[in-house]
mmCIF file as Biopython writes it, N, C-alpha, C and O atoms, coordinates in Angstrom:
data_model
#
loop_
_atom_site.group_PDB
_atom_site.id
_atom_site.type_symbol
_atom_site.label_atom_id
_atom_site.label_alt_id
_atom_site.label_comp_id
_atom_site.label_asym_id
_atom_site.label_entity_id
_atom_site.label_seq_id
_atom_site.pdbx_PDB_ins_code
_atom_site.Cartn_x
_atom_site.Cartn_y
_atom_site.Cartn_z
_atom_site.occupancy
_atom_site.B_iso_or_equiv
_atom_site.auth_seq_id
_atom_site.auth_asym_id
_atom_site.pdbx_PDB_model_num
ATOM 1   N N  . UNK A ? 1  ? 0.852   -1.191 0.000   1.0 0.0 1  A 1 
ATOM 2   C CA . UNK A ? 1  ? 0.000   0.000  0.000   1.0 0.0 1  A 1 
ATOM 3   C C  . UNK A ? 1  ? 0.889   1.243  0.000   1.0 0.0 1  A 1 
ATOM 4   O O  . UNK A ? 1  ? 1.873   1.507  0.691   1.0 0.0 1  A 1 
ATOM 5   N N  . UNK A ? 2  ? 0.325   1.878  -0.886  1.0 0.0 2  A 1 
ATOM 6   C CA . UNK A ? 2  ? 1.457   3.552  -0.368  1.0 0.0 2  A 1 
ATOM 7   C C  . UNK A ? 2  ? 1.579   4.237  0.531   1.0 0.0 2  A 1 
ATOM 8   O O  . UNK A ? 2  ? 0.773   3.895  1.396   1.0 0.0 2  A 1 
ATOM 9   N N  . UNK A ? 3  ? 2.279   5.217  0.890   1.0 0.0 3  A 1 
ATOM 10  C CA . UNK A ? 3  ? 2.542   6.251  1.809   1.0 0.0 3  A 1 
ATOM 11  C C  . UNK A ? 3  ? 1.674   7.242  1.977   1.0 0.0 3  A 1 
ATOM 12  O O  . UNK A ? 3  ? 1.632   8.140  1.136   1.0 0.0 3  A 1 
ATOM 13  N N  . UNK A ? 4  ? 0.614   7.258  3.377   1.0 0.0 4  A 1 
ATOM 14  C CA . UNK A ? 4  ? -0.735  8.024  3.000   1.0 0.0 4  A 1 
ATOM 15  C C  . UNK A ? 4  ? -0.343  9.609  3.243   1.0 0.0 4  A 1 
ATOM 16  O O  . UNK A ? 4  ? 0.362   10.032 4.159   1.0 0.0 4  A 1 
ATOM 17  N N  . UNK A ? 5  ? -1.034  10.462 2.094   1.0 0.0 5  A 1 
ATOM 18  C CA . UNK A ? 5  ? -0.414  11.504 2.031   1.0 0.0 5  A 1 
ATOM 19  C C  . UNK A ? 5  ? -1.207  12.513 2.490   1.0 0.0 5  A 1 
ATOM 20  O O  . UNK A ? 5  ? -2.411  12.718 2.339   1.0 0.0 5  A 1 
ATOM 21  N N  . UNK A ? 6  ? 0.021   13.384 3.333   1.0 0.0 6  A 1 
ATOM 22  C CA . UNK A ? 6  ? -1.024  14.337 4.060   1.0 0.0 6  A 1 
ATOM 23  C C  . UNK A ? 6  ? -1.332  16.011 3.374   1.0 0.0 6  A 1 
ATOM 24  O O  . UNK A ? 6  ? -0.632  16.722 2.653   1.0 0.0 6  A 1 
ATOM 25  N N  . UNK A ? 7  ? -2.435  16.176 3.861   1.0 0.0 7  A 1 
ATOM 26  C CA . UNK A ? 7  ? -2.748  17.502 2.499   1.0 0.0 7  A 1 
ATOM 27  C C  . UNK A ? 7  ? -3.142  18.397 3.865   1.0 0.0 7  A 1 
ATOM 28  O O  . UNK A ? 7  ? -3.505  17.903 4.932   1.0 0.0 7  A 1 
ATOM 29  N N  . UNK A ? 8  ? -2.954  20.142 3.523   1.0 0.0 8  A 1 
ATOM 30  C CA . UNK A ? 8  ? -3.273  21.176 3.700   1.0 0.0 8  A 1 
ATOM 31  C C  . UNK A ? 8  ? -4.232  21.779 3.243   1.0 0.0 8  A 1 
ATOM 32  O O  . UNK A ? 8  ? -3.990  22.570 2.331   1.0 0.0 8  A 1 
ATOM 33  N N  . UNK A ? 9  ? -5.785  21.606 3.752   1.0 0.0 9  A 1 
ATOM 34  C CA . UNK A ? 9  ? -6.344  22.682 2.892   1.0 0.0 9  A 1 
ATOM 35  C C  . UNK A ? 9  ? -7.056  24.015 3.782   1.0 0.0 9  A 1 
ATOM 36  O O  . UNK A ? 9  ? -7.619  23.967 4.876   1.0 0.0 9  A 1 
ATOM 37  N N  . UNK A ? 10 ? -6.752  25.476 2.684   1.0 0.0 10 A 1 
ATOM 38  C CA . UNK A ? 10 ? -7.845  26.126 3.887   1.0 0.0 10 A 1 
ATOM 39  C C  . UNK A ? 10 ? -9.062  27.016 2.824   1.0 0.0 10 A 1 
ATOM 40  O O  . UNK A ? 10 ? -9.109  27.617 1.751   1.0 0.0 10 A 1 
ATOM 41  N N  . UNK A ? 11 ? -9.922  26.615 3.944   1.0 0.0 11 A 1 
ATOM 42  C CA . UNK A ? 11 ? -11.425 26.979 3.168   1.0 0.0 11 A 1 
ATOM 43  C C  . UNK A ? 11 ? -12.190 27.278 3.853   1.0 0.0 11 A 1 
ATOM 44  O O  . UNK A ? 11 ? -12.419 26.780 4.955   1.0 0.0 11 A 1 
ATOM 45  N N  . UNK A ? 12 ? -12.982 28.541 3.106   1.0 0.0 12 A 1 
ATOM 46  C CA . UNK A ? 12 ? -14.046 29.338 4.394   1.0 0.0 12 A 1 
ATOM 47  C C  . UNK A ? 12 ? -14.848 28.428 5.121   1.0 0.0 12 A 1 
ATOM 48  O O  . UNK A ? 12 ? -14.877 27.237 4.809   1.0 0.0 12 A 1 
ATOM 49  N N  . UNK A ? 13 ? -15.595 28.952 6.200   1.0 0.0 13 A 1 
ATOM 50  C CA . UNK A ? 13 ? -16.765 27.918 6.967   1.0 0.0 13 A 1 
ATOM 51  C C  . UNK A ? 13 ? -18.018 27.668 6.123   1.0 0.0 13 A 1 
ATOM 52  O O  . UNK A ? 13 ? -18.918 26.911 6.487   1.0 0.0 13 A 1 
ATOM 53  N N  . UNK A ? 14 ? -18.020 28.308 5.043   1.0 0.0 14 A 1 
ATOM 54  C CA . UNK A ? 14 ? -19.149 28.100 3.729   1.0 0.0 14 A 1 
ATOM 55  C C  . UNK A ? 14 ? -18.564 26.587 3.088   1.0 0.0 14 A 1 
ATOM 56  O O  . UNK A ? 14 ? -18.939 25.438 3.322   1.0 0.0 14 A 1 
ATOM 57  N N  . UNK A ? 15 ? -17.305 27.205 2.031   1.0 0.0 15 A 1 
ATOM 58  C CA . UNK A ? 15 ? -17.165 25.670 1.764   1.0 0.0 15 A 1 
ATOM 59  C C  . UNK A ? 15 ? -17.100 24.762 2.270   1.0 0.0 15 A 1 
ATOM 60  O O  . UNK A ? 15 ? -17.679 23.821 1.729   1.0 0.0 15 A 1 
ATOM 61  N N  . UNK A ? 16 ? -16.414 24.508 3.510   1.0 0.0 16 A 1 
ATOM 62  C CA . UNK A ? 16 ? -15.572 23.421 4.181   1.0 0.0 16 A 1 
ATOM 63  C C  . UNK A ? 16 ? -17.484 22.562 4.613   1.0 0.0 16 A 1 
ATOM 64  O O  . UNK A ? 16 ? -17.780 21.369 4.663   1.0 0.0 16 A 1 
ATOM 65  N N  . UNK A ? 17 ? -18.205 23.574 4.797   1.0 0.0 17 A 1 
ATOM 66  C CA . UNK A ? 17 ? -19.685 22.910 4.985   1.0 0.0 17 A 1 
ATOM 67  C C  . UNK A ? 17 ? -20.708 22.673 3.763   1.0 0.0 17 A 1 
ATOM 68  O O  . UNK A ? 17 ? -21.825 22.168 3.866   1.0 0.0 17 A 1 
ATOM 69  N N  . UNK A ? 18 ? -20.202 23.061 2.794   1.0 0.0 18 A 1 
ATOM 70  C CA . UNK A ? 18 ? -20.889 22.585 1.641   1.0 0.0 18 A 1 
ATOM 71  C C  . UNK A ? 18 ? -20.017 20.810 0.688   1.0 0.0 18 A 1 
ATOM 72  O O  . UNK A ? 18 ? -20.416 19.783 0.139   1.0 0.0 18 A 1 
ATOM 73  N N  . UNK A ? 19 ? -18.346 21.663 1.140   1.0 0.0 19 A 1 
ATOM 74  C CA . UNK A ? 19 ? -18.010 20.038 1.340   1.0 0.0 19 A 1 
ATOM 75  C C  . UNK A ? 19 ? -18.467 19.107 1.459   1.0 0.0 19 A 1 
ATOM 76  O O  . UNK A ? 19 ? -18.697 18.169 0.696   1.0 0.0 19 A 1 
ATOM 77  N N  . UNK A ? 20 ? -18.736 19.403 3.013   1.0 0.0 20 A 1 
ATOM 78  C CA . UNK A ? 20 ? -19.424 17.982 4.151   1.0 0.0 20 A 1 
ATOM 79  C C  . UNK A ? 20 ? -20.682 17.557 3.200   1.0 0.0 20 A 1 
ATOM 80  O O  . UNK A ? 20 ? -20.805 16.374 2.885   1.0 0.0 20 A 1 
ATOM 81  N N  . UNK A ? 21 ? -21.380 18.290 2.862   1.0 0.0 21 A 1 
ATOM 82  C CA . UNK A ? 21 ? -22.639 18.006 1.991   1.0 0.0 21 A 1 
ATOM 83  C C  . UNK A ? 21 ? -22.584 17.337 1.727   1.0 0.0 21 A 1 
ATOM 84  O O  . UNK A ? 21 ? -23.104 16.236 1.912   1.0 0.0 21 A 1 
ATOM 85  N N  . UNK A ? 22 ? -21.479 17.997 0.810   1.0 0.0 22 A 1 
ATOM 86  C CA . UNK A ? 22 ? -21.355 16.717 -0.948  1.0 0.0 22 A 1 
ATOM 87  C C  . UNK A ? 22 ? -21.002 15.329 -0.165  1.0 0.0 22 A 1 
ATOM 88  O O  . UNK A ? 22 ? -21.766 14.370 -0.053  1.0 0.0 22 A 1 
ATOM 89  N N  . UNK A ? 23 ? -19.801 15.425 0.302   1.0 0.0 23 A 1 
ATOM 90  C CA . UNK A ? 23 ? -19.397 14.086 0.779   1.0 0.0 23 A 1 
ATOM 91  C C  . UNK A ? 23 ? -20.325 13.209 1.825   1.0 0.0 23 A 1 
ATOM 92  O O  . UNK A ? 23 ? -20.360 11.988 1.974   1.0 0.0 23 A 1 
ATOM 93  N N  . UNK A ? 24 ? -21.053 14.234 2.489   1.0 0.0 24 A 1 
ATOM 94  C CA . UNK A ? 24 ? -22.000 12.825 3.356   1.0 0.0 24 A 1 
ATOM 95  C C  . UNK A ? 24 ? -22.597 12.615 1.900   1.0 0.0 24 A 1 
ATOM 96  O O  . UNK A ? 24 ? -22.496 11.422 1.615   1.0 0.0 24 A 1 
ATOM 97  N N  . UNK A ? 25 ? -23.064 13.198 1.082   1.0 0.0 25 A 1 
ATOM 98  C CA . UNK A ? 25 ? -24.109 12.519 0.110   1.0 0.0 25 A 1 
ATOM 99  C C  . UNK A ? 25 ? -23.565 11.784 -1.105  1.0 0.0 25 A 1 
ATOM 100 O O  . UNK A ? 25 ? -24.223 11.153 -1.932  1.0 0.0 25 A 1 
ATOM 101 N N  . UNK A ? 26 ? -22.111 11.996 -1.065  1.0 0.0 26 A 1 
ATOM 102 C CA . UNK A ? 26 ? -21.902 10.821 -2.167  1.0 0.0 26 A 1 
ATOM 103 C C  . UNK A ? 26 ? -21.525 9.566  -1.455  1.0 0.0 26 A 1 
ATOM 104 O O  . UNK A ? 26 ? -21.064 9.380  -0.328  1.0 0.0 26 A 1 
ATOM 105 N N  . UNK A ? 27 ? -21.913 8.594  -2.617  1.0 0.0 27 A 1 
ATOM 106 C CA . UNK A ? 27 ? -22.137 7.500  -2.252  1.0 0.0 27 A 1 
ATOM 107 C C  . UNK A ? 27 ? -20.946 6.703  -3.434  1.0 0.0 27 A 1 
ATOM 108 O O  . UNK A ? 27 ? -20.187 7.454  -4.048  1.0 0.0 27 A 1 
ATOM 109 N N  . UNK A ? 28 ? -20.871 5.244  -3.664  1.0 0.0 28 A 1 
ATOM 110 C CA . UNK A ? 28 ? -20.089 4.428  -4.106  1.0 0.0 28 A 1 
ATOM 111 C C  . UNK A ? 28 ? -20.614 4.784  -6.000  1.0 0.0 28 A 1 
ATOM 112 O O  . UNK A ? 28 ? -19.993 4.507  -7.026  1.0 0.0 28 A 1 
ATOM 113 N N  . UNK A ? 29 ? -21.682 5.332  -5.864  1.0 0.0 29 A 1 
ATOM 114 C CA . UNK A ? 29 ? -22.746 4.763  -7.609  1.0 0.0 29 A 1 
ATOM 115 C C  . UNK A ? 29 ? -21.913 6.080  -7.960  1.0 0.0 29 A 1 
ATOM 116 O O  . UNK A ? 29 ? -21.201 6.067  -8.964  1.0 0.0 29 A 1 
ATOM 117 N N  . UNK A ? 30 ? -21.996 7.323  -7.078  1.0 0.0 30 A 1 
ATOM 118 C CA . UNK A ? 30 ? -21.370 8.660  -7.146  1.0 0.0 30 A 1 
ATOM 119 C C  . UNK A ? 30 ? -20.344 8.379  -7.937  1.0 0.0 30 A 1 
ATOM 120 O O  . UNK A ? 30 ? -20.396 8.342  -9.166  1.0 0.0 30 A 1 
ATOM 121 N N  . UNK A ? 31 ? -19.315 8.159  -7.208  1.0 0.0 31 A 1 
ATOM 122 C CA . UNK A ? 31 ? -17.689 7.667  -7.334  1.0 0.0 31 A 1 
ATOM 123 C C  . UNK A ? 31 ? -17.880 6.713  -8.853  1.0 0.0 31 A 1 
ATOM 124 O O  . UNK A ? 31 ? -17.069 7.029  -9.723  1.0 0.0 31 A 1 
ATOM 125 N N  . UNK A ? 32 ? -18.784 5.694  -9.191  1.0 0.0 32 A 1 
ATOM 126 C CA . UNK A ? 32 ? -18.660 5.349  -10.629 1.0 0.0 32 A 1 
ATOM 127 C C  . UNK A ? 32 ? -18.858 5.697  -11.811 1.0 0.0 32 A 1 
ATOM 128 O O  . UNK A ? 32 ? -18.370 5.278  -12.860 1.0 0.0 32 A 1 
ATOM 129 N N  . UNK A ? 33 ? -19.679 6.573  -11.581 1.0 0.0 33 A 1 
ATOM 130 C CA . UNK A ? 33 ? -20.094 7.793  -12.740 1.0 0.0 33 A 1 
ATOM 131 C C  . UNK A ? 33 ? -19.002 8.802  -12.605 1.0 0.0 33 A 1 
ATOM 132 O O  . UNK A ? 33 ? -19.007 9.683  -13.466 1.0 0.0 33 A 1 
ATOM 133 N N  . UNK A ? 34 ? -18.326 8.837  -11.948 1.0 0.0 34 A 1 
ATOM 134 C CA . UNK A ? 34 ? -16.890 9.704  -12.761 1.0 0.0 34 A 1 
ATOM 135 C C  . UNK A ? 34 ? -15.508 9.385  -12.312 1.0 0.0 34 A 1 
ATOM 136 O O  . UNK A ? 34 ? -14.601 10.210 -12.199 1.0 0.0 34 A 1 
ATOM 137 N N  . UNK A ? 35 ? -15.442 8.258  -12.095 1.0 0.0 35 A 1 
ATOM 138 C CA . UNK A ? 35 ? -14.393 7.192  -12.558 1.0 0.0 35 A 1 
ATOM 139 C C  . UNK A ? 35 ? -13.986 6.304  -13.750 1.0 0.0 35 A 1 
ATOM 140 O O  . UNK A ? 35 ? -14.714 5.487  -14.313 1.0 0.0 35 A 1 
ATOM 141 N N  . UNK A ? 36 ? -12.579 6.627  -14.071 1.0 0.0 36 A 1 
ATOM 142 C CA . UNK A ? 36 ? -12.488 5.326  -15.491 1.0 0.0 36 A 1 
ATOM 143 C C  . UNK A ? 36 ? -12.440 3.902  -15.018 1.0 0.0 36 A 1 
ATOM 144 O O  . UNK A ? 36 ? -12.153 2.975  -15.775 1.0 0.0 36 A 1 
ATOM 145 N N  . UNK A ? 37 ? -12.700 3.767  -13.878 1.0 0.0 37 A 1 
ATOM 146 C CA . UNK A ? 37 ? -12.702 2.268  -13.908 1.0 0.0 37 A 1 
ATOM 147 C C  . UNK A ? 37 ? -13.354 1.952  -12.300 1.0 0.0 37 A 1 
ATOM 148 O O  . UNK A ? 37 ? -13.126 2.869  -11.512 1.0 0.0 37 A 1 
ATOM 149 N N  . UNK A ? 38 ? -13.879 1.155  -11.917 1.0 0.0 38 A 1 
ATOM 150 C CA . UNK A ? 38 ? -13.937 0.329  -10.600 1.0 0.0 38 A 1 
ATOM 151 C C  . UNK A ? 38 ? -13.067 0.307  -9.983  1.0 0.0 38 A 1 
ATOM 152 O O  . UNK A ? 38 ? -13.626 0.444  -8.894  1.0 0.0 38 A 1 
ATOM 153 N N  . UNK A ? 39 ? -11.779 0.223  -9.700  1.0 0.0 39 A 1 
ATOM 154 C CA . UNK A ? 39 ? -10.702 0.441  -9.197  1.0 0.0 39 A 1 
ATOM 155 C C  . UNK A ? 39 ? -10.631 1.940  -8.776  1.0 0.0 39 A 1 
ATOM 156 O O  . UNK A ? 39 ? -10.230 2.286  -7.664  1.0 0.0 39 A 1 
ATOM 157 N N  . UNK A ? 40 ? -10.996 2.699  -9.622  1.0 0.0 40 A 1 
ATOM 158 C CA . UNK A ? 40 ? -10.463 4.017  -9.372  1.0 0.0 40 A 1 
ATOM 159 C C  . UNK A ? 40 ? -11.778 4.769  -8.392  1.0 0.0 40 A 1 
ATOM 160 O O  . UNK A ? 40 ? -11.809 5.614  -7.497  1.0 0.0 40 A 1 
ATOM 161 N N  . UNK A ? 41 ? -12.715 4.002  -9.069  1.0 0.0 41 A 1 
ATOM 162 C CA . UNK A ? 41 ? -14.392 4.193  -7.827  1.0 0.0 41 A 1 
ATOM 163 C C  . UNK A ? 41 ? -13.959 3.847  -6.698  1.0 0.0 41 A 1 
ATOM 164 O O  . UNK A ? 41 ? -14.439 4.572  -5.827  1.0 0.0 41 A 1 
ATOM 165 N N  . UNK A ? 42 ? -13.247 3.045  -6.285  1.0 0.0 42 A 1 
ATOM 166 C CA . UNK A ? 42 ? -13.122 2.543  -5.025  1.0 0.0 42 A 1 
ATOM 167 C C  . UNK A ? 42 ? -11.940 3.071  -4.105  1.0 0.0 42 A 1 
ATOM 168 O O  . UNK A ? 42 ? -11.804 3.102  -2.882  1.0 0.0 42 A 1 
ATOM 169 N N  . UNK A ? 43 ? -11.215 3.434  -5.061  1.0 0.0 43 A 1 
ATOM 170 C CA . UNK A ? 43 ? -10.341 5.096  -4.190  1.0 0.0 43 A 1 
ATOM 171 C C  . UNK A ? 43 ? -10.945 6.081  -4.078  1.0 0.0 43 A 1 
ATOM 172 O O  . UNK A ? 43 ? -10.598 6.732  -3.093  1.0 0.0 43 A 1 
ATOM 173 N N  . UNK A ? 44 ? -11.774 6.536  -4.697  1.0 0.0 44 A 1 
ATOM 174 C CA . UNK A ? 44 ? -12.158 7.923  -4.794  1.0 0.0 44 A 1 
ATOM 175 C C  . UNK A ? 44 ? -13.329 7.992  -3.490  1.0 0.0 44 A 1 
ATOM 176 O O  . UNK A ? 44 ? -13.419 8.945  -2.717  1.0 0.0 44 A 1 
ATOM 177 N N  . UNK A ? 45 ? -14.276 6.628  -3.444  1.0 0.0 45 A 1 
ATOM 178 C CA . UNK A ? 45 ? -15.146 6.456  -2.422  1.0 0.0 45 A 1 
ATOM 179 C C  . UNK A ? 45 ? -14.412 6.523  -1.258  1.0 0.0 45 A 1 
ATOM 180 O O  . UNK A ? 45 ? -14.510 7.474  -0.482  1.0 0.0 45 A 1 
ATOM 181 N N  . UNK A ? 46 ? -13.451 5.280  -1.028  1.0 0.0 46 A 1 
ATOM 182 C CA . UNK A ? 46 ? -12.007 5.698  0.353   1.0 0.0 46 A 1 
ATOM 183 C C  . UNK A ? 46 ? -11.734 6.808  0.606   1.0 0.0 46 A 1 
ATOM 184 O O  . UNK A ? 46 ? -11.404 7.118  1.751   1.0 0.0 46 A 1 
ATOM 185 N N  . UNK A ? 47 ? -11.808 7.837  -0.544  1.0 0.0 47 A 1 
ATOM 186 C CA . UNK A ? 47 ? -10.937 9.372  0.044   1.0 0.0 47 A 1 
ATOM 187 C C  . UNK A ? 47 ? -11.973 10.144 0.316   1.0 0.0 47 A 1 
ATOM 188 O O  . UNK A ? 47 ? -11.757 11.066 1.103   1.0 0.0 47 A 1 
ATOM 189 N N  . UNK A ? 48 ? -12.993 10.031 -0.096  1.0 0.0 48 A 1 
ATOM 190 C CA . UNK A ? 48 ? -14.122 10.956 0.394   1.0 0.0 48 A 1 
ATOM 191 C C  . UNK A ? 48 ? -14.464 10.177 2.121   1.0 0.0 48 A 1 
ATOM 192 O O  . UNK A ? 48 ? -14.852 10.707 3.161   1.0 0.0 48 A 1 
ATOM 193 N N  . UNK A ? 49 ? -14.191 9.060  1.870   1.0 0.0 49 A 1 
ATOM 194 C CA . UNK A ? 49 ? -14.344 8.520  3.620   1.0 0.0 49 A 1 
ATOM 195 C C  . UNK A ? 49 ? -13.620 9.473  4.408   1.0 0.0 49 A 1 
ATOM 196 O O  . UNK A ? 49 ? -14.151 10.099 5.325   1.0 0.0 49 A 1 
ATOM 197 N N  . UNK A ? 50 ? -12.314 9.609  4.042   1.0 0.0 50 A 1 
ATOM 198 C CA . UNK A ? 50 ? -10.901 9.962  4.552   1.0 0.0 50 A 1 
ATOM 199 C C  . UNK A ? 50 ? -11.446 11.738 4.541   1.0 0.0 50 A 1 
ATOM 200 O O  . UNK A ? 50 ? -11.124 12.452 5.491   1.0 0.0 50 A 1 
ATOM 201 N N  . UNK A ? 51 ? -12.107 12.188 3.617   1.0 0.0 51 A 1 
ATOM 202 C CA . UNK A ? 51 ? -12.160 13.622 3.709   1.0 0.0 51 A 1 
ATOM 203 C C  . UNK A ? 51 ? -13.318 13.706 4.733   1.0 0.0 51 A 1 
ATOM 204 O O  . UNK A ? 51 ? -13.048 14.427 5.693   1.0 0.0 51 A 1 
ATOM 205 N N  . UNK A ? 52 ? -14.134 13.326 4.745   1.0 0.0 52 A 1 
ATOM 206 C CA . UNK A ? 52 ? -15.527 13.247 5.904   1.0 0.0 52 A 1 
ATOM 207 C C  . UNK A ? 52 ? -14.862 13.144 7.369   1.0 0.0 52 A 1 
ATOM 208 O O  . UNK A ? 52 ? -15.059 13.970 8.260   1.0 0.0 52 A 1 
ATOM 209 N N  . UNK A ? 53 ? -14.032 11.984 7.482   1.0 0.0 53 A 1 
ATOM 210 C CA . UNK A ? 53 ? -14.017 12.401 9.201   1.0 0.0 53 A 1 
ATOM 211 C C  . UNK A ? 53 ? -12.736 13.708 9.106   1.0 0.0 53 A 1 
ATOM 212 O O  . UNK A ? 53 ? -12.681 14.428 10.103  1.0 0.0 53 A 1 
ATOM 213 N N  . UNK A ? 54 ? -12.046 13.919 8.313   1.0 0.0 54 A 1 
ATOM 214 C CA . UNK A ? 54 ? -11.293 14.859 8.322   1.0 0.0 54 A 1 
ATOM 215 C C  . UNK A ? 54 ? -12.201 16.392 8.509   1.0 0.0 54 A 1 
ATOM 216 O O  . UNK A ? 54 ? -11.812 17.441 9.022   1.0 0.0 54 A 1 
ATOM 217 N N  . UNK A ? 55 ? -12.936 16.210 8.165   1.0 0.0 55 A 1 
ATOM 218 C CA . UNK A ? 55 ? -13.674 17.671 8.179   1.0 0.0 55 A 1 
ATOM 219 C C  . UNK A ? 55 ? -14.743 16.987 9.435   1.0 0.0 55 A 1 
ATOM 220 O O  . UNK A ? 55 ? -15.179 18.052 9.873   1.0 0.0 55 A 1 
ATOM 221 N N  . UNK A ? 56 ? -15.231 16.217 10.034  1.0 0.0 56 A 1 
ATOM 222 C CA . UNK A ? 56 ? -15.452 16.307 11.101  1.0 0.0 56 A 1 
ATOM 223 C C  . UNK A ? 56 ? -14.521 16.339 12.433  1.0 0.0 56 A 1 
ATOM 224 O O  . UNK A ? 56 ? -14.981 16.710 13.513  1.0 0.0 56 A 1 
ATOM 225 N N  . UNK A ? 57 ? -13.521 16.028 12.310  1.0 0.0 57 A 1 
ATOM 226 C CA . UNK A ? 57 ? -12.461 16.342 12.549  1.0 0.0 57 A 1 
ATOM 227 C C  . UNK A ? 57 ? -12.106 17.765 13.271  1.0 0.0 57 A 1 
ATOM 228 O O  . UNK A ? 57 ? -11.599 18.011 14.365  1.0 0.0 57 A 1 
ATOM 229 N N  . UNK A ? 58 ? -12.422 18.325 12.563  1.0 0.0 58 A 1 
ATOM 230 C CA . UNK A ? 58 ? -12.136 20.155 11.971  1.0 0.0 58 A 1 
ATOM 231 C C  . UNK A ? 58 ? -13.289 20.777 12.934  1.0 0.0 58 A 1 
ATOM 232 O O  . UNK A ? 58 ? -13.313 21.898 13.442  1.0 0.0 58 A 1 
ATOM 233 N N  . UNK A ? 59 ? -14.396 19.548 13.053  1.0 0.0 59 A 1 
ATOM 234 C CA . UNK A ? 59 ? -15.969 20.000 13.633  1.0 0.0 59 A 1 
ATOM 235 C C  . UNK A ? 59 ? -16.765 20.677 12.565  1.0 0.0 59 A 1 
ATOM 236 O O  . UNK A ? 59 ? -17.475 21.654 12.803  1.0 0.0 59 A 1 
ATOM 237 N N  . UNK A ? 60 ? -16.610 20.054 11.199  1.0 0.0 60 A 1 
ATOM 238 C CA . UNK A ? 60 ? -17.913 20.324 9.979   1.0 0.0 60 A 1 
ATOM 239 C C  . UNK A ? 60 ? -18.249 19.025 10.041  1.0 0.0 60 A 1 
ATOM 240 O O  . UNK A ? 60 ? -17.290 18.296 9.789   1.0 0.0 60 A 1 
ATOM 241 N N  . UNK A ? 61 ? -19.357 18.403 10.307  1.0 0.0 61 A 1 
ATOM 242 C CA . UNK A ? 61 ? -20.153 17.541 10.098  1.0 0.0 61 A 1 
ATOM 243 C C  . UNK A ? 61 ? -21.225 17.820 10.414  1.0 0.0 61 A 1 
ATOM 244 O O  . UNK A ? 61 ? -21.626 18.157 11.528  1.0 0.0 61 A 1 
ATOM 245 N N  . UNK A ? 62 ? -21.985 17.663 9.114   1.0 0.0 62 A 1 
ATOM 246 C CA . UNK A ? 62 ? -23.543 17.736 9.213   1.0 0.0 62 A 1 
ATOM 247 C C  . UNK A ? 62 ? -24.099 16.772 9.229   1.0 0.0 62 A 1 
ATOM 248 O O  . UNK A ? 62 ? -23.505 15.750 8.884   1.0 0.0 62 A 1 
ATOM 249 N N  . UNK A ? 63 ? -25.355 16.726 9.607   1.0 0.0 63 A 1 
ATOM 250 C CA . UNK A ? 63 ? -26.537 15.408 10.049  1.0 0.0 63 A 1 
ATOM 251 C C  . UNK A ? 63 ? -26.989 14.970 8.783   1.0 0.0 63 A 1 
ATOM 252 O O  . UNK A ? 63 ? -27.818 14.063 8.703   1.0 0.0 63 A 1 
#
């Protein structure tokens, strides 16, 4: 597995909560409709995992 890489981001309390949106609401079907492959759906679903508690994390998580 690779070296998990750590990112910097900064973003008003607007985005960082319209973020959370998107990401509580995408789902796996999300991630396949704009992926080239199943493989790449299934990272992209992982990193939106990885971005969700990260921004709850932060204390953006919405219900």
């Amino acid at each position: 597995m690779p070296e998990p890489m750590n990112l910097t981001l900064s973003l008003s309390s607007d985005e960082a909560w319209a973020l959370a949106q998107f990401v509580k609401r995408a789902d796996r079907e999300t991630a396949r409709r704009h992926a080239g492959d199943a493989q790449e759906a299934d990272l992209i679903f992982e990193a939106w995992i990885a971005l969700r508690a990260a921004l709850a994390e932060a204390g953006v998580a919405p219900r």
